[in-house]
ZAKOL-492007 format. One record per residue (C-alpha): residue number from 1; residue in three letters; x, y, z. Coordinates in Angstrom, 1 decimal. Layout:
N
[NUM; ALA; [X; Y; Z]] ...
//
This chain:
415
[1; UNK; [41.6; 57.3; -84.4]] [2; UNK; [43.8; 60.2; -84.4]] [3; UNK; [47.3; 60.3; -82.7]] [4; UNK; [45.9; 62.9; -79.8]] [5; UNK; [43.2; 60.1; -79.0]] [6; UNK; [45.4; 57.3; -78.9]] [7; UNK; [47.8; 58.9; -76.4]] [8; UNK; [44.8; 59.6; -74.2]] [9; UNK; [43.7; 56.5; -74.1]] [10; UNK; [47.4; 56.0; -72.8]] [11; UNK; [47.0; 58.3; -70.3]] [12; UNK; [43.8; 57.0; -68.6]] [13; UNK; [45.8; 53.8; -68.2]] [14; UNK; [48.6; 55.3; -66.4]] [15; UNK; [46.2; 57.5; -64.5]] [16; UNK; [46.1; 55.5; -60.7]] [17; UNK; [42.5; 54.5; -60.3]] [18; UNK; [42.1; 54.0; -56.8]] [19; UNK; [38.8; 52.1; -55.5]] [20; UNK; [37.0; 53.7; -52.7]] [21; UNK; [34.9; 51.4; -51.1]] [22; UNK; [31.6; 53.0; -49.7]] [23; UNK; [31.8; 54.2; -45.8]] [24; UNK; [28.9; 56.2; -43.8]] [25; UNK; [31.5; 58.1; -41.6]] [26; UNK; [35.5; 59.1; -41.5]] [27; UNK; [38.0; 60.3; -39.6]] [28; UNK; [39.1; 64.1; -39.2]] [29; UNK; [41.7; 65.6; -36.8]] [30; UNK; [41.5; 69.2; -36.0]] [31; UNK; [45.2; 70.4; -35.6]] [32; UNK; [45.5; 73.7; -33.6]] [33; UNK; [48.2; 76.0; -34.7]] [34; UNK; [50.8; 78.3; -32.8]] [35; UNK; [49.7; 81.9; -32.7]] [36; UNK; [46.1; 80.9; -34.1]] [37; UNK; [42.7; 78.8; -33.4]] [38; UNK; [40.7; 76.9; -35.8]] [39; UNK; [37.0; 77.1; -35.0]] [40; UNK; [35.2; 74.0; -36.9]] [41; UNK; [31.5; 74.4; -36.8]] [42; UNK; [29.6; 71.8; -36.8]] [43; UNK; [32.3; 70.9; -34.0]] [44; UNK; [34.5; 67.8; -34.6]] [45; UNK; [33.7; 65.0; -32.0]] [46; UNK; [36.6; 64.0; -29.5]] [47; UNK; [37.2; 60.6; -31.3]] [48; UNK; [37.1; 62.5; -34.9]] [49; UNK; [34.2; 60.5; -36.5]] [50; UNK; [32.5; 62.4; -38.4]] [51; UNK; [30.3; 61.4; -40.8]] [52; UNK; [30.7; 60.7; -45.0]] [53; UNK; [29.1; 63.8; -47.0]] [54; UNK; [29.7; 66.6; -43.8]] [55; UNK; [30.7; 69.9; -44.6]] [56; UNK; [32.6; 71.9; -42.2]] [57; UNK; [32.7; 75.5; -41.9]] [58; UNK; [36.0; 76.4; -40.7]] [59; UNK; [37.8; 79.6; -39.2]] [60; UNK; [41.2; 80.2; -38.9]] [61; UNK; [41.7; 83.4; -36.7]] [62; UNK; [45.5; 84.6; -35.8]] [63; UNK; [46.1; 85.6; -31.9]] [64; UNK; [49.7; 87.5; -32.3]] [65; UNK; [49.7; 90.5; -34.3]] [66; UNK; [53.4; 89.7; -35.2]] [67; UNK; [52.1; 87.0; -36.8]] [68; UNK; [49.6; 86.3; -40.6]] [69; UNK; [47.4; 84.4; -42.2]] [70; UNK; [49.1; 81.8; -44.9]] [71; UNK; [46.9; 79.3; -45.6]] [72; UNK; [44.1; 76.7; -44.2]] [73; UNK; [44.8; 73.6; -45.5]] [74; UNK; [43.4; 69.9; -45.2]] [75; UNK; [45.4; 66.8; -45.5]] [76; UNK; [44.2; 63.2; -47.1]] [77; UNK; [44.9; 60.8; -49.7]] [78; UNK; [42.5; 61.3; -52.4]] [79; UNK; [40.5; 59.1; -55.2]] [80; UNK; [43.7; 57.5; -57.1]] [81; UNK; [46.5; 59.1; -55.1]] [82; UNK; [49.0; 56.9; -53.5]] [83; UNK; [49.9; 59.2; -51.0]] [84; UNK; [48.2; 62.4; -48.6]] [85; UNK; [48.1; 65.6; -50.6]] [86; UNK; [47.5; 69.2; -49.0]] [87; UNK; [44.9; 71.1; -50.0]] [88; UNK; [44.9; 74.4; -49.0]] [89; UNK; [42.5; 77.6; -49.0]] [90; UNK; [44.1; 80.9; -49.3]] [91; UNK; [41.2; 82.8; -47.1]] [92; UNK; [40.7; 82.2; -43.5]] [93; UNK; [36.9; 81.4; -44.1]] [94; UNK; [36.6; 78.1; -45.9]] [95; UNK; [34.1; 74.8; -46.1]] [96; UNK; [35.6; 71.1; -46.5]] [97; UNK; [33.3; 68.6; -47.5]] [98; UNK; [34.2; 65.4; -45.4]] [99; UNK; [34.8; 62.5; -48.1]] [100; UNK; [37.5; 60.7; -47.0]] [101; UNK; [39.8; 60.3; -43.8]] [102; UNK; [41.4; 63.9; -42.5]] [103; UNK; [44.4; 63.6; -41.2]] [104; UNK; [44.8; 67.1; -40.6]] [105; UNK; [42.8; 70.3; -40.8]] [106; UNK; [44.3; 72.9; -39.7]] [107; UNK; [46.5; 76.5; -41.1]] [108; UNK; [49.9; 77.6; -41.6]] [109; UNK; [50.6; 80.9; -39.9]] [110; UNK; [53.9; 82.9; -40.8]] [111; UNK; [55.7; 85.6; -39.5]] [112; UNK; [54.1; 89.0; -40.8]] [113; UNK; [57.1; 90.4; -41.9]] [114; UNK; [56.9; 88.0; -44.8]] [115; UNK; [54.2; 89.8; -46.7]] [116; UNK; [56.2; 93.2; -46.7]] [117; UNK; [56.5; 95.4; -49.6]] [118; UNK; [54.6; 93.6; -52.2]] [119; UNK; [50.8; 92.8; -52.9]] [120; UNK; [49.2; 89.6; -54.7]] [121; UNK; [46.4; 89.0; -56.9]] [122; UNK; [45.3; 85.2; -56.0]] [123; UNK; [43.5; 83.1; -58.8]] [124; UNK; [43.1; 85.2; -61.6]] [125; UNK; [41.4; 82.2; -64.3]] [126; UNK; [43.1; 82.2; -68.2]] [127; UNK; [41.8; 78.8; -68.8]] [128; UNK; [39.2; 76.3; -68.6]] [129; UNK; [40.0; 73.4; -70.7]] [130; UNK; [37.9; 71.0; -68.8]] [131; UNK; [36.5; 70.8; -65.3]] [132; UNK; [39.2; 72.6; -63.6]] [133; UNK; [39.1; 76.5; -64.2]] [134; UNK; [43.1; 77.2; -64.8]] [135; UNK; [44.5; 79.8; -62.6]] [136; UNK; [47.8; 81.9; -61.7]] [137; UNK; [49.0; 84.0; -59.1]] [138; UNK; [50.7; 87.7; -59.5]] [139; UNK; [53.3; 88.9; -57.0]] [140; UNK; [53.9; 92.4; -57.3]] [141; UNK; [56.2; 94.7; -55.8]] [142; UNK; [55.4; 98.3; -54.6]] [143; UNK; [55.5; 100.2; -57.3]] [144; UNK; [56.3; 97.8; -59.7]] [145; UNK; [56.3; 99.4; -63.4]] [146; UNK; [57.8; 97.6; -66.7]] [147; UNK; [59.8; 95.2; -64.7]] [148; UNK; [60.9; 91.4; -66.2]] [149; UNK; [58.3; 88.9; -65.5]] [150; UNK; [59.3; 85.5; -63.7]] [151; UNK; [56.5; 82.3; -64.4]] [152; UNK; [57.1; 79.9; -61.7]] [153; UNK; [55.6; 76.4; -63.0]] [154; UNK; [54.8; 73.8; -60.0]] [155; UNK; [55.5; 70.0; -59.7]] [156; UNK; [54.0; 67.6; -58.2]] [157; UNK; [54.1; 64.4; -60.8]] [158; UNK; [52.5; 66.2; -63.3]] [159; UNK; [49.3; 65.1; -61.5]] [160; UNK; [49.6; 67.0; -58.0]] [161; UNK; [49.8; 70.0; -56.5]] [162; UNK; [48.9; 73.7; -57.7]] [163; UNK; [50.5; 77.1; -58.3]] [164; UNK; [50.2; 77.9; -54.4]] [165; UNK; [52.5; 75.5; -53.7]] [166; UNK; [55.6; 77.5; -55.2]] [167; UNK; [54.3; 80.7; -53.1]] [168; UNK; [57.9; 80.8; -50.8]] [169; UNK; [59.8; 80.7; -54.2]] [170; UNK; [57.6; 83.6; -55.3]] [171; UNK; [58.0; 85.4; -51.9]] [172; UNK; [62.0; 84.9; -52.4]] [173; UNK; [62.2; 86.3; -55.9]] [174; UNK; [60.0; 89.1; -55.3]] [175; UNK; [61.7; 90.9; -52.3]] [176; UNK; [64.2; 92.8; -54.1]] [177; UNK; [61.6; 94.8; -56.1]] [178; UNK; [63.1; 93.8; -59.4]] [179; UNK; [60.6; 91.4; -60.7]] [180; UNK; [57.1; 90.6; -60.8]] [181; UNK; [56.5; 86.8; -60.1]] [182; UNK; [53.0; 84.6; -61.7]] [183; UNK; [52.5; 81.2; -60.2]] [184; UNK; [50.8; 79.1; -62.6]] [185; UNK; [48.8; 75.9; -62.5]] [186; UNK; [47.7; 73.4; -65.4]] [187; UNK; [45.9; 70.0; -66.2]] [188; UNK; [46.8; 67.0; -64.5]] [189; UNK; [47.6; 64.0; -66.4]] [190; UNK; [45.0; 61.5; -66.9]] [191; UNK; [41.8; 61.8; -65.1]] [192; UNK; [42.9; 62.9; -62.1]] [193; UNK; [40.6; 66.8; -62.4]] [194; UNK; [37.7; 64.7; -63.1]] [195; UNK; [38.0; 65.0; -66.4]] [196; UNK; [36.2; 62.6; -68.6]] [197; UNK; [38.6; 62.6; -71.3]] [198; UNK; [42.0; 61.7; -70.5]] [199; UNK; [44.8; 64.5; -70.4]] [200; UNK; [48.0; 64.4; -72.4]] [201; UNK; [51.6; 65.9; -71.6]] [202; UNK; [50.8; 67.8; -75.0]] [203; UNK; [47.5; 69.1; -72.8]] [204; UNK; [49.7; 70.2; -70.0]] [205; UNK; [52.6; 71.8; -72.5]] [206; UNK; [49.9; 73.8; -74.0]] [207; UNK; [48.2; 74.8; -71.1]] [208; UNK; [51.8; 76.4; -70.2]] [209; UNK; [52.1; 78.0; -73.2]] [210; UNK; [48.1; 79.5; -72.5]] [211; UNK; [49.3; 81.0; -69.2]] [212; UNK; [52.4; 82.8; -70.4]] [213; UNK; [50.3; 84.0; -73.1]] [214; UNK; [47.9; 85.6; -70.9]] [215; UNK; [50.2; 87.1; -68.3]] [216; UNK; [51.8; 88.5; -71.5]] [217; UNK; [48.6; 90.3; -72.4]] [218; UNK; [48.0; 91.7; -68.7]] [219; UNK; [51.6; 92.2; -68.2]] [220; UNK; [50.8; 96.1; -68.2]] [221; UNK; [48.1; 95.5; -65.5]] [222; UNK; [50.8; 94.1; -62.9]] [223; UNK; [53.3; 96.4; -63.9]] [224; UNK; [55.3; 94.0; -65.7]] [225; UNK; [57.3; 94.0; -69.3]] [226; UNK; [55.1; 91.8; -71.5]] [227; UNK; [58.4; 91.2; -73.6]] [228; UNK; [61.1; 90.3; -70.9]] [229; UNK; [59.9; 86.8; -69.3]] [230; UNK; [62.0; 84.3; -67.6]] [231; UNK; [60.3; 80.9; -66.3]] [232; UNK; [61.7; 78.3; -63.9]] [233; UNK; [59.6; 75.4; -62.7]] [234; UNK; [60.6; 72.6; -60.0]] [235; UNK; [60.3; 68.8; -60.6]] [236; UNK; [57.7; 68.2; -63.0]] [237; UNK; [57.4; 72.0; -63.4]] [238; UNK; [61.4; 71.4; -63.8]] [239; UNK; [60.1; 69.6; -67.3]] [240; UNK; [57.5; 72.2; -68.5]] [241; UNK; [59.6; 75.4; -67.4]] [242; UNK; [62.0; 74.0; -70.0]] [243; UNK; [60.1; 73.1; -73.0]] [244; UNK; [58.4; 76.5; -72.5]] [245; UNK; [62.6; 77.5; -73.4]] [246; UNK; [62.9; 74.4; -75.9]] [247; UNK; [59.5; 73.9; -77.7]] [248; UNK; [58.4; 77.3; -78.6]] [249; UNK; [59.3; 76.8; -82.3]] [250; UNK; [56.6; 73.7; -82.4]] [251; UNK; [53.8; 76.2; -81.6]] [252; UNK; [51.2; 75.6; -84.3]] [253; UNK; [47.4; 74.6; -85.8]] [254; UNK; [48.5; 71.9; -86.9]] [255; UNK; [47.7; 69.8; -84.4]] [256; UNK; [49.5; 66.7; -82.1]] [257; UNK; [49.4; 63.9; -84.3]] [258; UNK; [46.7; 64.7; -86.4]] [259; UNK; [48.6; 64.8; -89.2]] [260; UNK; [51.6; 62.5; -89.8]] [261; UNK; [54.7; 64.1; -89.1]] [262; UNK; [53.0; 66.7; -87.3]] [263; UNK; [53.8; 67.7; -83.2]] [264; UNK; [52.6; 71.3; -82.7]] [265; UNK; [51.4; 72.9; -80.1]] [266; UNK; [48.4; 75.2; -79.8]] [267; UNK; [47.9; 77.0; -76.5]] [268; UNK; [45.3; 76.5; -74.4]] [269; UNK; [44.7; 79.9; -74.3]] [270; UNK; [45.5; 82.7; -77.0]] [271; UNK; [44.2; 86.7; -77.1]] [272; UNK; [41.6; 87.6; -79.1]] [273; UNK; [42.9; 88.2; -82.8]] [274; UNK; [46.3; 85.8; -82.4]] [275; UNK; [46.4; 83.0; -84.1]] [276; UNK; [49.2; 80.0; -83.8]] [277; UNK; [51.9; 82.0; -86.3]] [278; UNK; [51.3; 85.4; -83.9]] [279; UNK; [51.8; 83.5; -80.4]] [280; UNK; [54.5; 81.4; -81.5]] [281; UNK; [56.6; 84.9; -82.5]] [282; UNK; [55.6; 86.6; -79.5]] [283; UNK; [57.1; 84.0; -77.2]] [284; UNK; [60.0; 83.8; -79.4]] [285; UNK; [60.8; 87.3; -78.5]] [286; UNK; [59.6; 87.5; -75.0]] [287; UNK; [61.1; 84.5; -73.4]] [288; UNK; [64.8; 85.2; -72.2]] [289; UNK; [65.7; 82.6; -69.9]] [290; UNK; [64.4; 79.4; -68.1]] [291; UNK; [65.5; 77.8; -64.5]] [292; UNK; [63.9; 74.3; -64.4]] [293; UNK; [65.1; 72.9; -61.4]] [294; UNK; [65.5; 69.1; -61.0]] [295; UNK; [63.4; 67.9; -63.8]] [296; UNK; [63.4; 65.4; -66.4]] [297; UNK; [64.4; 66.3; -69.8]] [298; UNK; [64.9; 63.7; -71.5]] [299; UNK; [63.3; 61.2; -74.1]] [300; UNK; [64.1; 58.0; -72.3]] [301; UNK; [62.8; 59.6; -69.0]] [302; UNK; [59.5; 60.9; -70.5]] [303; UNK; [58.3; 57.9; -73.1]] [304; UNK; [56.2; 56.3; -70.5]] [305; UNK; [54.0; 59.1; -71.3]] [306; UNK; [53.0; 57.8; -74.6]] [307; UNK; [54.5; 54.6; -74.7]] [308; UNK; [52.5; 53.5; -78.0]] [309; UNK; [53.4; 56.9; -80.1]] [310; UNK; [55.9; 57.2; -82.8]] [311; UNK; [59.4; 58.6; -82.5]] [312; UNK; [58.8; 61.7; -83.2]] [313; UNK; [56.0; 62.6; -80.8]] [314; UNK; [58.3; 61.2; -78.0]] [315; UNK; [61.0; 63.8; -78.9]] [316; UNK; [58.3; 66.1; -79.3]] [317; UNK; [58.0; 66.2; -75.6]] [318; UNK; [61.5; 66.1; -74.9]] [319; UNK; [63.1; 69.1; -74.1]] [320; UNK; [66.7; 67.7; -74.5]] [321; UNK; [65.3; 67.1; -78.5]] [322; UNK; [64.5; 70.5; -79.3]] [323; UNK; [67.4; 72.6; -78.2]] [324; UNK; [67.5; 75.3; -80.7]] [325; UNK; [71.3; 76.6; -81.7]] [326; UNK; [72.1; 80.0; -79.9]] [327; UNK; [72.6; 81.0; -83.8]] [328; UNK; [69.0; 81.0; -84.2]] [329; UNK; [67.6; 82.0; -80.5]] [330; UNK; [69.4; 82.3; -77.1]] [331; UNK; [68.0; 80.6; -74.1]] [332; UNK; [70.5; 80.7; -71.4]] [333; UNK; [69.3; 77.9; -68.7]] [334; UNK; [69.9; 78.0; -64.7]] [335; UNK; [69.7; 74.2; -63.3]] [336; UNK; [69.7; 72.9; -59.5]] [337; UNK; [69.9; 69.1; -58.4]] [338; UNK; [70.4; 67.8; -54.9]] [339; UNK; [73.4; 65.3; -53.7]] [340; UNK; [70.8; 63.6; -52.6]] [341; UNK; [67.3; 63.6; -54.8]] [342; UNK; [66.1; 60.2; -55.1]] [343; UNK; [63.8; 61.3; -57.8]] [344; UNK; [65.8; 62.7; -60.6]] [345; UNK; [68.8; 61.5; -61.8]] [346; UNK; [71.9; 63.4; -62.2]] [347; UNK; [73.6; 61.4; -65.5]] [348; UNK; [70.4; 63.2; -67.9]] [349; UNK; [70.5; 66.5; -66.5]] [350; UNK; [74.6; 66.9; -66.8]] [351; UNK; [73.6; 65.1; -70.4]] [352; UNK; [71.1; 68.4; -71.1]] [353; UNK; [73.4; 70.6; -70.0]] [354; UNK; [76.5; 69.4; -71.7]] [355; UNK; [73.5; 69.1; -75.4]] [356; UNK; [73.3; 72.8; -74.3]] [357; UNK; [76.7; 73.4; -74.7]] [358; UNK; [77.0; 72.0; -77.7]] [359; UNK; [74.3; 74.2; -79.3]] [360; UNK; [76.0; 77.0; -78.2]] [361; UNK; [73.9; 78.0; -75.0]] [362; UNK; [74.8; 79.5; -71.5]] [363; UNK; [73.7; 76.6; -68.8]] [364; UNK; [74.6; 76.2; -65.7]] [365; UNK; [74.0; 73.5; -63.2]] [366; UNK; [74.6; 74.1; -59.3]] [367; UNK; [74.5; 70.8; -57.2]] [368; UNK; [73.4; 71.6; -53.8]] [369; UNK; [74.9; 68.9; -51.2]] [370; UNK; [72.6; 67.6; -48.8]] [371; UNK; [69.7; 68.6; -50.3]] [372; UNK; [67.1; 66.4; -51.8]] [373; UNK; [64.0; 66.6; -54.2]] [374; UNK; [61.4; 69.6; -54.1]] [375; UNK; [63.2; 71.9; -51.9]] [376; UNK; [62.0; 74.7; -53.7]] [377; UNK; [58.2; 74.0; -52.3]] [378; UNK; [56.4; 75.4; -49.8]] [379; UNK; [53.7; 73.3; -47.4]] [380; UNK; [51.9; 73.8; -44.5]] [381; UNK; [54.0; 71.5; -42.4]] [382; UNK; [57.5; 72.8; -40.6]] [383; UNK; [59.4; 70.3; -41.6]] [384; UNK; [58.7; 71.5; -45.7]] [385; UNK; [59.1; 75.2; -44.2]] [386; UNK; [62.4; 74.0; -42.3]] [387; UNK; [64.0; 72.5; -46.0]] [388; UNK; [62.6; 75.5; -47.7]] [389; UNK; [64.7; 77.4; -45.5]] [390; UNK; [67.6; 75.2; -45.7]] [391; UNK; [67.8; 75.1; -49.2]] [392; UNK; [64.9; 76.9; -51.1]] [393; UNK; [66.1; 80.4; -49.7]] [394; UNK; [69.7; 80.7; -50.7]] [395; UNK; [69.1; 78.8; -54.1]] [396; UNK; [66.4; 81.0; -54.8]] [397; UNK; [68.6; 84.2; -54.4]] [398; UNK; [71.2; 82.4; -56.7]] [399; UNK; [68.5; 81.8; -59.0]] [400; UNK; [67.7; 85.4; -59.1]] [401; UNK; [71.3; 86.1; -59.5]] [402; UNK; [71.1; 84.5; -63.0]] [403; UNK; [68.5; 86.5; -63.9]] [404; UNK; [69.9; 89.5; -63.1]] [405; UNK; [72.6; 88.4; -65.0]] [406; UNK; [70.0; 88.3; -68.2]] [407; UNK; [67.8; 91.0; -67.5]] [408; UNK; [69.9; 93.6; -65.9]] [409; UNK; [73.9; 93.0; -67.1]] [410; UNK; [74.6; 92.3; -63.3]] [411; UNK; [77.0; 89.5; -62.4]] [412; UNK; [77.8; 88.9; -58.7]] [413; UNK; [81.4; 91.2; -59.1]] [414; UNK; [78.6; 94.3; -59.1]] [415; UNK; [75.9; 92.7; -57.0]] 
//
């Protein structure tokens, strides 16, 4: 058994495997929102029961015209989730099949004013590794021609979530006209797409890599550089924004594991005509900066992910393992933690930074008081909108301050 299968079989372990026991009938509540109506057809009963294998037609129709259409989402705790997850459709026509309790169906509406000066192309598909087709979202400003590219990566565990929630970061960075924005998504670990075979953290890192790739080869298409990228990421996204900075020099055929010694990365998704050597020098040159917000970065942080595997296929993961000296590539680094995250620790992230310094890099880390994990998210519920607010808006344009810094020699003395 190779390396690649062992640390699969690791992952299907750590994947949770909920048991759902067998019911004829659940529960779904219809949640109505201000300035719109859901419309449920075949109509939800008073008490909610509805029952097991139903699908429901919904309609989510806005009443002010000072107000849009953001999303319809549903709300439940899936098959191996701990936890309710949203799910969201980004039309206002969409069909839910009822398999498990609802606790809310309902849709986000948001102030119109929000969608101003800028258009999006939603789910545009450069992967499909498995059963999941692998998607990304372009934000692009009027008129945008040739401008630096951000990639915003999302978290969620590295096994929840997808690129839509990260749309109020995209909506922030895209204002000013001086970027186009892609929200991308990627594999969950384990078996948690329905996926029969297990995926890795190498799966995820390379499905990364496969997005930037592609966006790279329509960059012209959304009016975007293909050659000046930055990427930022929050939480588990935090951890793949970076090694998308740190692990581009481990891009390869050579396989994870297959060979001993060996930890490259091929990406899930490559042009037609580039091979590993031709992707691997195209990044190099293309990738200026990364912002991974509170992530993990570190070995000791990320072996539970192949607990089993040799030394180097831990570091191999491990952005904090593969900084590369400014001598031989710069990769200046933007970094935000919360006084009061309960989810990341701050001792590891000051230790990446300080690693950074050492090699020579620009990092900077901002602590934001009062704030705690994922601010930088965006969910159908106020009291994610309210935090995103808070926190997520002003960060966001202090994020963007850095990269101006990068990609247009501004500083905030000529801002």
């Amino acid at each position: 058994m190779n390396f690649k299968s062992l640390i699969a079989s690791a992952a299907g372990l750590m994947a949770f495997c909920g048991v759902v026991s067998a019911q004829d009938t659940f529960t779904v509540k219809v949640v109505q929102p201000e300035h719109g109506k859901v419309t449920v057809t075949p109509a939800v009963p008073e008490d909610g029961v509805v029952k097991a294998g139903t699908v429901l037609d919904v309609k989510v129709e806005v009443t002010d015209p000072d107000w849009v259409f953001d999303s319809g989402y549903w709300l439940s705790i899936d098959k191996g989730m701990f936890y309710p997850v949203y799910k969201e459709s980004m039309v206002p026509e969409f069909k839910v099949t009822v398999d498990n309790n609802i606790m809310g169906l309902g849709a986000s509406i948001m102030e119109k004013w929000r969608l101003d000066g800028y258009s999006v192309i939603q789910d545009v598909v450069y992967a499909q590794p498995g059963v999941k087709p692998l998607k990304y979202d372009v934000f692009i400003p009027d008129g945008a021609r040739n401008l630096p590219c951000i990639i915003i990566i999302h978290g969620g565990g590295w096994s929840s979530n997808t690129e839509d929630i990260m749309r109020g970061l995209a909506r922030e960075l895209i204002k000013d006209g001086k970027y186009v924005v892609c929200s991308i998504d990627y594999r969950w670990m384990g078996n948690l797409d329905g996926d029969e075979t297990p995926n890795t953290m190498p799966d995820l890192i390379e499905d990364c890599f496969g997005a930037v790739l592609h966006i790279q080869e329509h960059a012209e298409e959304y009016g975007a550089d293909p050659d000046r990228i930055a990427i930022t990421g929050d939480s588990a996204g935090g951890h793949l924004s970076a090694c998308m900075g740190t692990l581009i020099e481990r891009i390869g055929d050579g396989g994870f594991g297959e060979k001993e010694g060996v930890y490259e990365y091929l990406p899930t998704y490559m042009p037609e005509g580039m091979n590993a050597k031709k992707a691997r020098k195209s990044l190099l040159k293309a990738v200026k900066a990364v912002a991974p917000s509170y992530g993990v970065f570190d070995r000791e942080n990320l072996v539970r992910f192949m607990p089993d595997g040799p030394l180097e296929a831990q570091m191999a993961i491990a952005p904090d393992d593969n900084i590369p000296s400014v001598k031989e590539r710069a990769i200046p680094q933007y970094l935000v933690l919360g006084t009061l995250d309960r989810t990341v620790k701050r001792e590891p992230i000051e230790e990446y930074v300080e690693h950074l310094h050492e090699a020579g890099q620009t990092a900077e880390l901002v602590i934001v008081e009062g704030a705690g994990h994922a601010f930088f998210d965006w969910k159908p519920d106020q009291r994610t909108k309210d935090t995103f607010a808070k926190y997520g808006v002003p960060y966001a344009a202090d994020m963007q301050r850095f990269f101006d810094e990068v990609f247009y020699n501004l500083n905030s003395a000529t801002l």
